[in-house]
Every structure is written in structure tokens, then in C-alpha cells.
C-alpha positions as a printed NumPy array, in Angstrom:
array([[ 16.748,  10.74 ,  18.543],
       [ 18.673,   8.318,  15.88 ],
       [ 18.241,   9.164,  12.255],
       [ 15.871,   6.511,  11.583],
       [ 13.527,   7.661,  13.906],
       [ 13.686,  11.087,  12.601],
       [ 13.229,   9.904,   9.128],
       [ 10.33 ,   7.957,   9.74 ],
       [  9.125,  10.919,  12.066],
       [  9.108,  12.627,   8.393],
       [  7.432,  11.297,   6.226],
       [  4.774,  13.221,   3.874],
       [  3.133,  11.281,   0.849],
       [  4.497,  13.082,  -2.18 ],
       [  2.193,  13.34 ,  -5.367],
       [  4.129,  16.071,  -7.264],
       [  7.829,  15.033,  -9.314],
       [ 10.155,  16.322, -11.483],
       [ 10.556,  14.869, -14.749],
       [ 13.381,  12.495, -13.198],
       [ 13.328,   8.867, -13.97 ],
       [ 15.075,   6.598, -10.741],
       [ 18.651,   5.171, -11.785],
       [ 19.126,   1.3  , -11.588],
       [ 21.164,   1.366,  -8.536],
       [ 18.195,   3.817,  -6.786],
       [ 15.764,   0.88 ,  -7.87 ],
       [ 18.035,  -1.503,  -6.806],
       [ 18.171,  -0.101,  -3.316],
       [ 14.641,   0.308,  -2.731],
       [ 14.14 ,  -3.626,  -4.191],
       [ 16.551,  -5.028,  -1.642],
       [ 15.297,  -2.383,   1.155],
       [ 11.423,  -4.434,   0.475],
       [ 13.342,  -8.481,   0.345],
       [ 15.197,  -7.605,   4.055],
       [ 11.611,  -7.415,   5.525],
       [ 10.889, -10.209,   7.895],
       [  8.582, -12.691,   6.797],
       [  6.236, -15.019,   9.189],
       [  8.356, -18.694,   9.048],
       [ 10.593, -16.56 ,   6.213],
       [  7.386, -17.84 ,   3.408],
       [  8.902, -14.133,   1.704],
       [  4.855, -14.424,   0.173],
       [  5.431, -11.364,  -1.99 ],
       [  6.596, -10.104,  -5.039],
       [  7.416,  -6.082,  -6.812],
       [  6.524,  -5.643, -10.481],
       [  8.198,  -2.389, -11.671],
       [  6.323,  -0.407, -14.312],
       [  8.66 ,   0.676, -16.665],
       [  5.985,   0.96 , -20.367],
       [  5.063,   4.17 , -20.235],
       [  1.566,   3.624, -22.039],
       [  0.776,   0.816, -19.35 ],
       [  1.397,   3.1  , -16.449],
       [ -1.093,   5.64 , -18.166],
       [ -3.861,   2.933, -18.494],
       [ -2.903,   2.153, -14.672],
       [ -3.57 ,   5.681, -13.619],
       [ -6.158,   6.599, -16.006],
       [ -8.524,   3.282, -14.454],
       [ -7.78 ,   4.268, -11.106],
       [ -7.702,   7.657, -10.882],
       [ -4.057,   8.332,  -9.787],
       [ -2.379,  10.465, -12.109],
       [  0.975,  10.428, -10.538],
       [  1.486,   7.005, -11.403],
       [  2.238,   8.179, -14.615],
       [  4.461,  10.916, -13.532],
       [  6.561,   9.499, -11.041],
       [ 10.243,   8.84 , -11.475],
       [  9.256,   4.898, -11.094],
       [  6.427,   2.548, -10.231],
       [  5.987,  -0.733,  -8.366],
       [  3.269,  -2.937,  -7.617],
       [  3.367,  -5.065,  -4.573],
       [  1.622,  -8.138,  -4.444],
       [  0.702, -11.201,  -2.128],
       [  2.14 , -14.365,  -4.162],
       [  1.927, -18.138,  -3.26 ],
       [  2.937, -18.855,  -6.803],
       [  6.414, -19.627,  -6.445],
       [  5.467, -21.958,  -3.869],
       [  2.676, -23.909,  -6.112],
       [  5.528, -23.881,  -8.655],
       [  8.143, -25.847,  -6.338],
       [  6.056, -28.269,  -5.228],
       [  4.969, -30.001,  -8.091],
       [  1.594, -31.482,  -9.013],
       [  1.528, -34.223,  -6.421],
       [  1.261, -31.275,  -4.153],
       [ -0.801, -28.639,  -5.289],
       [ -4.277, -29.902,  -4.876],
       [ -3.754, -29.941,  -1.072],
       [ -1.995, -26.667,  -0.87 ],
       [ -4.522, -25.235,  -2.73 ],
       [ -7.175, -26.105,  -0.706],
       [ -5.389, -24.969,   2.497],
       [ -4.023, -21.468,   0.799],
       [ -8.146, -21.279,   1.617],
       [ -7.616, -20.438,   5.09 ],
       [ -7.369, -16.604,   5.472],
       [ -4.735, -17.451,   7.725],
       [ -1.868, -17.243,   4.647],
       [ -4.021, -14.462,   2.592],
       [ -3.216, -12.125,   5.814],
       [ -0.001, -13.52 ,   6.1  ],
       [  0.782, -12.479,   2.719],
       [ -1.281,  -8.88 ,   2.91 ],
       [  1.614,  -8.204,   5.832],
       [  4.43 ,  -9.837,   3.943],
       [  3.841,  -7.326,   1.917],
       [  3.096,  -4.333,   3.614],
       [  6.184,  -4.889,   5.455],
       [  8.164,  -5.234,   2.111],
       [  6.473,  -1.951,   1.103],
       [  7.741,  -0.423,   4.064],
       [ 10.837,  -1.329,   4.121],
       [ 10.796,   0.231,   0.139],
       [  9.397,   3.642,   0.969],
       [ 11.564,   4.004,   4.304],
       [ 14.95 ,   3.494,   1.582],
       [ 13.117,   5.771,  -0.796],
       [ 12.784,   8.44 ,   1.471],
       [ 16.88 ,   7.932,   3.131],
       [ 17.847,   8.81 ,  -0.735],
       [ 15.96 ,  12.117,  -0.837],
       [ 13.099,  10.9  ,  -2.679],
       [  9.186,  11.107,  -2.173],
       [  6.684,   8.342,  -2.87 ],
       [  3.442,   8.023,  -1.956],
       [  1.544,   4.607,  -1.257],
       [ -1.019,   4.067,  -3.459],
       [ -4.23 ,   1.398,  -2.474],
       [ -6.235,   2.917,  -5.047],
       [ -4.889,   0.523,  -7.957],
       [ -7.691,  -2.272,  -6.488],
       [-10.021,   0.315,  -9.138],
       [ -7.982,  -0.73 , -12.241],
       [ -9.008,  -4.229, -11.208],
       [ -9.635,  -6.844, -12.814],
       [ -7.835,  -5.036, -15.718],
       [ -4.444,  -4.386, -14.276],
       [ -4.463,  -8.435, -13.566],
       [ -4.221,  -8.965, -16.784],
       [ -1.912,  -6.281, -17.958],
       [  0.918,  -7.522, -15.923],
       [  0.005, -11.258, -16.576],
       [ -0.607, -12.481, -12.879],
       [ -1.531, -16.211, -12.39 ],
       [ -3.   , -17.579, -10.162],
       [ -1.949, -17.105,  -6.422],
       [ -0.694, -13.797,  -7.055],
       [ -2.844, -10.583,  -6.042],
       [ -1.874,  -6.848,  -6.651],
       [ -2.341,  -5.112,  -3.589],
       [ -0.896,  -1.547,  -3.322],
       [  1.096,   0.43 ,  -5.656],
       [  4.251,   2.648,  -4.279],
       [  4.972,   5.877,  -6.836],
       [  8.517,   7.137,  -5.999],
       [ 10.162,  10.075,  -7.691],
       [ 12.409,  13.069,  -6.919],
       [ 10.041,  15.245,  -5.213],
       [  8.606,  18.435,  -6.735],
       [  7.095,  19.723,  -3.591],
       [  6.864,  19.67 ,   0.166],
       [  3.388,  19.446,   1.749],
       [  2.152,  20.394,   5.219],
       [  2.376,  17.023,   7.811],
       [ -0.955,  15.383,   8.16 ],
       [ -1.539,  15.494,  11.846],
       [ -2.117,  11.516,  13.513],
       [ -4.496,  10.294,  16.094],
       [ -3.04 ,  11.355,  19.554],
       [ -1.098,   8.296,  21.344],
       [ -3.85 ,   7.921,  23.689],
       [ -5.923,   6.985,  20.752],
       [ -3.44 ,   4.127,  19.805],
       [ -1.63 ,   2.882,  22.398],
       [ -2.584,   1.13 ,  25.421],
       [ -1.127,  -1.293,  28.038],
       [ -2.51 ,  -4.227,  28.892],
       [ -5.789,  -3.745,  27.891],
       [ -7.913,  -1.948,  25.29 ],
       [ -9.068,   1.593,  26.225],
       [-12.877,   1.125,  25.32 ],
       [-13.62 ,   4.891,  26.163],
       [-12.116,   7.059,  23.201],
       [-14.96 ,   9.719,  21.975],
       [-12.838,  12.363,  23.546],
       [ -9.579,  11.781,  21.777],
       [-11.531,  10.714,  18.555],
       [-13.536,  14.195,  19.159],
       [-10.601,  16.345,  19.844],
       [ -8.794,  14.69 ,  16.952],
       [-11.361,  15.352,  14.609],
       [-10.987,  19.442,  15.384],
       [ -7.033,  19.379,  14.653],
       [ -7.853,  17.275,  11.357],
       [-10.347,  20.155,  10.182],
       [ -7.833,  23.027,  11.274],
       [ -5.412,  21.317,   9.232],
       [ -7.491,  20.59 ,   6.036],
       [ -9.052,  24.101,   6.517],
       [ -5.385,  25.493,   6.491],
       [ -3.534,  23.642,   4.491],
       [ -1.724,  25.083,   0.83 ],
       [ -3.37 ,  22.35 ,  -1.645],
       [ -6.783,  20.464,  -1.449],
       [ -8.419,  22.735,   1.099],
       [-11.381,  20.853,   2.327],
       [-14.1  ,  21.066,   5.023],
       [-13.818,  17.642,   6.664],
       [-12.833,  15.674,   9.881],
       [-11.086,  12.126,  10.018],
       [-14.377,  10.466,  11.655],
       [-16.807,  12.373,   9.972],
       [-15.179,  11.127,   6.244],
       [-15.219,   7.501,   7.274],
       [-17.853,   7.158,   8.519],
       [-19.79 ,   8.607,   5.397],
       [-17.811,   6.052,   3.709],
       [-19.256,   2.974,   5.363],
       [-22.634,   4.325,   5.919],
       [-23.508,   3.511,   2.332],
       [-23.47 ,   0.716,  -0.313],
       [-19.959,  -0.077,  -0.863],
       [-19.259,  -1.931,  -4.225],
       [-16.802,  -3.919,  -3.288],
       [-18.355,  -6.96 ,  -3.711],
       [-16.034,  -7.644,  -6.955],
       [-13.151,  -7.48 ,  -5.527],
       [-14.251, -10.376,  -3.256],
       [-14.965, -12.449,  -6.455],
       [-11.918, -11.612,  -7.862],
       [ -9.917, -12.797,  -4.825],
       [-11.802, -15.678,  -5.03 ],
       [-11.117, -16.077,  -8.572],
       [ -7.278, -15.836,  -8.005],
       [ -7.471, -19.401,  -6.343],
       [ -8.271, -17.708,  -2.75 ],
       [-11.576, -18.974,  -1.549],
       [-11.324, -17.289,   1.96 ],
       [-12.332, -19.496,   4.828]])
């Protein structure tokens, strides 16, 4: 086994640092790590803000609930951005683009842009000894953080990526079995059994575990999740109110 695939094979979310800020040249790593990541016909739809103002990172994990944002060695935002395109092509241009930046077609295409970017970023975090952990939860500092970092239009935070020099070393969160995940040639419809015996190893290891001991399995927490009234309906608007009007 290469040392990529044993790195990758390692990965834990970290949530714990020391008091160690990233250098420039560790930042400048992890930047060009995220702009190698292929692109569909190279648009490169995405863009990294790094949080450097220590107050603004505080409002960013204060409004959604991350406190490690604040205590991390560095913090980026990725985002999905047509912007730079609108720019280049002028006004002659833009009412058309516009109107087919619509199609969900390029809003996924630039949701993957950048979760390949991100990637690419924690994978060259992780080769220089440091932790990060992904961090979807900055959609609740919405439409707030927007603002903050002075987005226009086109241009959507998506996920936040906290890296640091780790101050701990957590148990591996087991995954769904293979079985679960991969097929050939055509979808395995009949899954309860994995799912099921899946769902025991997830409660051994919460049950187990050092921090965050919990009585839960991985079925049993989503689907409490979507068996109520999500309120998500503002991010929708606010999507929409970026210049995306999904069709």
C-alpha cells in the first residue's frame, strides 16, 4: 500500500489544536493542493477565503456553533463562484449567462468543483502533520457570514475547512461496509442487512469511544433528522438570492 493510500486510509476530523498559527508556506501548500483539483471543462468554479481577523472568526463560530473555528491554527471558506466569469465577459454577456447559471447543472458543477478543491486541501493538510476538520455547519451563520466576507453575487459559501497542529488523536469513526457502497453494474436494492449490521458497530463505537459518548446508530440519527420540519427553507431563498434561481 503507497503512502497516499495510507494517508487517506487515516484520516480522523480533528477539533482540538494547539495554540499554533499555520506559516505562509503551510497555507501556501494547502492553497495550491485545492487549485490542482480537476475541474469539469477546467471552469476552476471555486474560490478559498482565508480567515485571518480574529474577531470575525469568533462571530463565524459563535453563529454556527463551531468553536474550533476560532481556535484553529487557520481557517478557509470554500465557495462555488461564477463571478469571475460574469466579470470577463462583459455586459453584452451577462444577461444570458445569468439566465443559464439557472440550470442546476453549473450550481452542482460548482458544489463538486469545490469539494474536490477541499479535498485536495485537507489531503496536503494532513501529509504536513496537521489535523483539520471539514466544517458544513457555517450554512447556520448564513445570511450573516455573506456579508462579512463581502460575497457578490454568484459566489456561495459552502463548507468551511479548520486546520491546525493537532492537540489530540481520536478513535476512527467506523464506515459503511463496502457492500453498502460499492456495486458492479447495477445498484444493490437489498441493503437492510448491511445498513442493520452497520448500525450495531456505529453504537459500539459511540458507546466506547473517549469523548462525546453517545447512545446512537448512523440510521437511527438520520433518519430522526428528516422525519421532522427541517428549516431550511432559507437557505433556498438565499441561493436564490445569490443570482441562482435553480431550474
Amino acid at each position: 500500500m503507497n503512502e497516499v493510500i495510507q494517508l487517506i486510509r487515516q484520516h480522523r476530523s480533528i477539533r482540538k489544536f494547539t495554540n499554533t498559527p499555520l506559516t505562509g508556506e503551510q497555507i501556501e501548500a494547502i492553497v495550491d493542493a485545492a487549485q490542482m483539483a480537476p475541474t469539469s471543462a477546467h471552469m476552476q468554479p471555486f474560490s478559498i477565503i482565508g480567515v485571518t481577523d480574529q474577531e470575525l472568526r469568533k462571530k463565524i463560530a459563535e453563529h454556527s456553533e463551531n468553536p474550533w473555528i476560532a481556535e484553529c491554527g487557520y481557517f478557509f471558506i470554500f465557495c462555488a463562484d461564477f463571478h469571475r466569469m460574469m466579470l470577463a465577459a462583459g455586459p453584452d454577456y451577462q444577461d444570458k449567462m445569468s439566465r443559464n447559471l439557472n440550470y442546476s447543472y453549473f450550481y452542482q458543477t460548482s458544489v463538486l468543483s469545490a469539494a474536490l478543491a477541499l479535498q485536495n486541501a485537507n489531503l496536503a493538510a494532513q501529509s504536513m502533520g496537521l489535523g483539520a476538520v471539514i466544517i458544513g455547519g457555517i450554512n447556520s451563520a448564513l445570511p450573516e457570514l455573506d456579508e462579512w466576507v463581502d460575497l457578490p453575487d454568484f459566489v456561495i459559501p459552502l463548507v468551511g475547512l479548520a486546520v491546525g497542529v493537532p492537540d489530540e488523536f481520536p478513535e476512527q469513526k467506523p464506515r459503511l461496509p463496502r457492500s453498502a457502497v460499492f456495486f458492479e453494474n447495477q445498484y444493490d436494492r437489498d441493503l437492510k442487512a448491511q445498513v442493520e449490521a452497520y448500525d450495531r458497530e456505529i453504537k459500539e463505537y459511540y458507546g466506547a469511544r473517549t469523548n462525546n459518548k453517545q447512545k446512537a446508530s448512523w440510521s437511527g440519527k438520520f433518519i430522526s433528522m428528516l422525519d421532522r420540519d427541517l428549516p431550511l427553507g432559507g437557505y433556498t431563498e438565499y441561493v436564490k438570492s445569490k443570482g441562482f434561481d435553480l431550474k
